[in-house]
KOLNU-239643 format. One record per residue (C-alpha): x, z, y; residue in one letter. Coordinates in steps of 0.2 Angstrom, whole numbers, plus 5000, padded with zeros to 4 digits. Each point is the difference from the previous one (the first is absolute). Layout:
N
XZYA
...
This chain:
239
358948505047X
501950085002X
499250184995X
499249924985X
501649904995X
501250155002X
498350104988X
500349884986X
502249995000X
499750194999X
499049994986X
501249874991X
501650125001X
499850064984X
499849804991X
501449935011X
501050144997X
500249954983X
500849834997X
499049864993X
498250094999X
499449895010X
500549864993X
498950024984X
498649885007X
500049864986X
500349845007X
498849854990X
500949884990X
499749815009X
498849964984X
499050135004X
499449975019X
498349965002X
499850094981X
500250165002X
499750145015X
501750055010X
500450165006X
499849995019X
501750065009X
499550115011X
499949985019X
501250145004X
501249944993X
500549845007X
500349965017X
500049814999X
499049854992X
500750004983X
500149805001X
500349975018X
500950145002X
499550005020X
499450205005X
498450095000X
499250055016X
498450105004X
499349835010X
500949814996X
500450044979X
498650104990X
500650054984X
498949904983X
500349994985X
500149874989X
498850004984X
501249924989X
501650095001X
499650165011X
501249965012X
499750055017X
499949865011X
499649945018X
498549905005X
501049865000X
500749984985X
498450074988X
498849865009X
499849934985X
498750014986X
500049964981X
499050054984X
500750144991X
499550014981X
500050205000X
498549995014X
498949884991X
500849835007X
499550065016X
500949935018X
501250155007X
501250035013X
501749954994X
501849985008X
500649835002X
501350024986X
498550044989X
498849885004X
501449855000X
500550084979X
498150024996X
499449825004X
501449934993X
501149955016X
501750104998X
500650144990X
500550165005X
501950024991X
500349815011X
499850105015X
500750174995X
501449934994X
500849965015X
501650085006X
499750155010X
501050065014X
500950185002X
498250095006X
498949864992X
500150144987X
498250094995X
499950184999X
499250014984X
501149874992X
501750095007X
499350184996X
499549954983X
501949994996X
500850125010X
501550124999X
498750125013X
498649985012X
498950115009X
499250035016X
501250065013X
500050015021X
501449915010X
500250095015X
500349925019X
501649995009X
499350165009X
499450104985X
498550025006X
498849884993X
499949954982X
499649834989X
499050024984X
500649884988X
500449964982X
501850014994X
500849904985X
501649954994X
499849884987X
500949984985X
500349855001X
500850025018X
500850185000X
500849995014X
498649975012X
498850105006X
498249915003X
498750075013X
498149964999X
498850055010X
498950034985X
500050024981X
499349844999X
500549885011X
500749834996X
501449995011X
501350155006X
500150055019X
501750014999X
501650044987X
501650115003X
501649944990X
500450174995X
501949954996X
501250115006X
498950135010X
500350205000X
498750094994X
499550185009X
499050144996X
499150085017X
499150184999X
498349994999X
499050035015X
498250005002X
499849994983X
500749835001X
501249974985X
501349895010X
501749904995X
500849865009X
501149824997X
501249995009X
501449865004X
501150015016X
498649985015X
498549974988X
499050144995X
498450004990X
499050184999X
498750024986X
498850124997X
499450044980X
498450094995X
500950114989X
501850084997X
499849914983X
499849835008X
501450035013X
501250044987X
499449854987X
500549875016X
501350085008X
501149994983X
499149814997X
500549955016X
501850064997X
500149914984X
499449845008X
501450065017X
501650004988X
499349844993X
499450054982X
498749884992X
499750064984X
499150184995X
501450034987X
501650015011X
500450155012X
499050124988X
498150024999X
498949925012X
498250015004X
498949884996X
């Protein structure tokens, strides 16, 4: 299963590399759940229940889908079954927030609408509006082993860097206040394109499939360092 998952990140350098390509999913208006097919996210790219938010293992969480929205969910929260007009009335496995909009017992904005915390933040939602995001490795302390994750700085918090385990997941696995950190070019070594943050004992080494995307972060990570929120000031940003 680790050979097959480090097969398909491989495959998804070239999308992730370019920011927001894989956010184009369409997402289905709440008046049209049950009406019309979703797109299915796809498996690979989250690493959590998109409701529950609780991890994806091999044995304990399977991933399923939810025939409504196309979310990927655990067992837990898609055992649930409702009529869905767009397959002829008939009863399909749904998520709970689905089922609870679709007979009538809630409303989806009610529950969405809830303040979320600094990482209750989805991937998608963040990456949608975002000053740059891509795939990048973080290094260990070490330098030897590596973490594959997605990388956004939102617009609408510049100044923090967001890390998710996968394109799609509904809640970061961490954030960086990137506020006052040096910003370091390495030379490349085993075709690794690396640069680093750096702030007096805390060092962060990243890796960048290409000298393109290195240089596209390292200068969005130095705007965000001497605390510049807006792509018009300190010159030309990338975007």
């Amino acid at each position: 299963q680790d050979a097959i998952d480090r097969k398909e990140k491989r495959s998804e350098t070239f999308k992730t590399a370019v920011p927001g390509l894989e956010m184009e999913m369409p997402a289905l208006k709440t008046e049209e759940l049950g009406r019309r097919a979703p797109q299915w996210v796809r498996d690979n790219l989250v690493t959590m229940c998109m409701r529950c938010k609780e991890p994806f293992n091999a044995i304990t969480r399977r991933r399923h889908h939810c025939r409504a929205c196309g979310y990927v969910v655990c067992a837990r929260c898609s055992d649930y079954k409702a009529e869905l007009q767009y397959d002829g009335s008939r009863l399909s496995r749904v998520c709970q927030e689905c089922y609870l909009f679709l007979t009538g017992h809630g409303g989806l904005e009610d529950r969405e609408g809830k303040h979320k915390g600094i990482l209750e933040k989805g991937a998608a939602e963040v990456s949608g509006k975002s000053l740059l995001c891509s795939s990048l490795q973080l290094l260990d302390k070490n330098g030897k082993g590596a973490m594959r994750g997605w990388f956004v700085i939102p617009q609408d918090d510049p100044l923090v860097l967001y890390i998710y385990a996968a394109p799609q997941d509904v809640r970061a696995h961490t954030s960086i206040p990137l506020l006052g950190y040096q910003v370091k070019d390495l030379p490349q070594g085993d075709s690794r394109h690396l640069f680093q943050l750096e702030q007096s004992r805390q060092v962060y080494t990243f890796v960048a499939d290409t000298k393109e995307l290195k240089r596209r972060w390292m200068r969005a990570m130095a705007r965000s360092a001497a605390g510049i929120t807006h792509p018009g000031e300190g010159g030309d940003a990338d975007s």
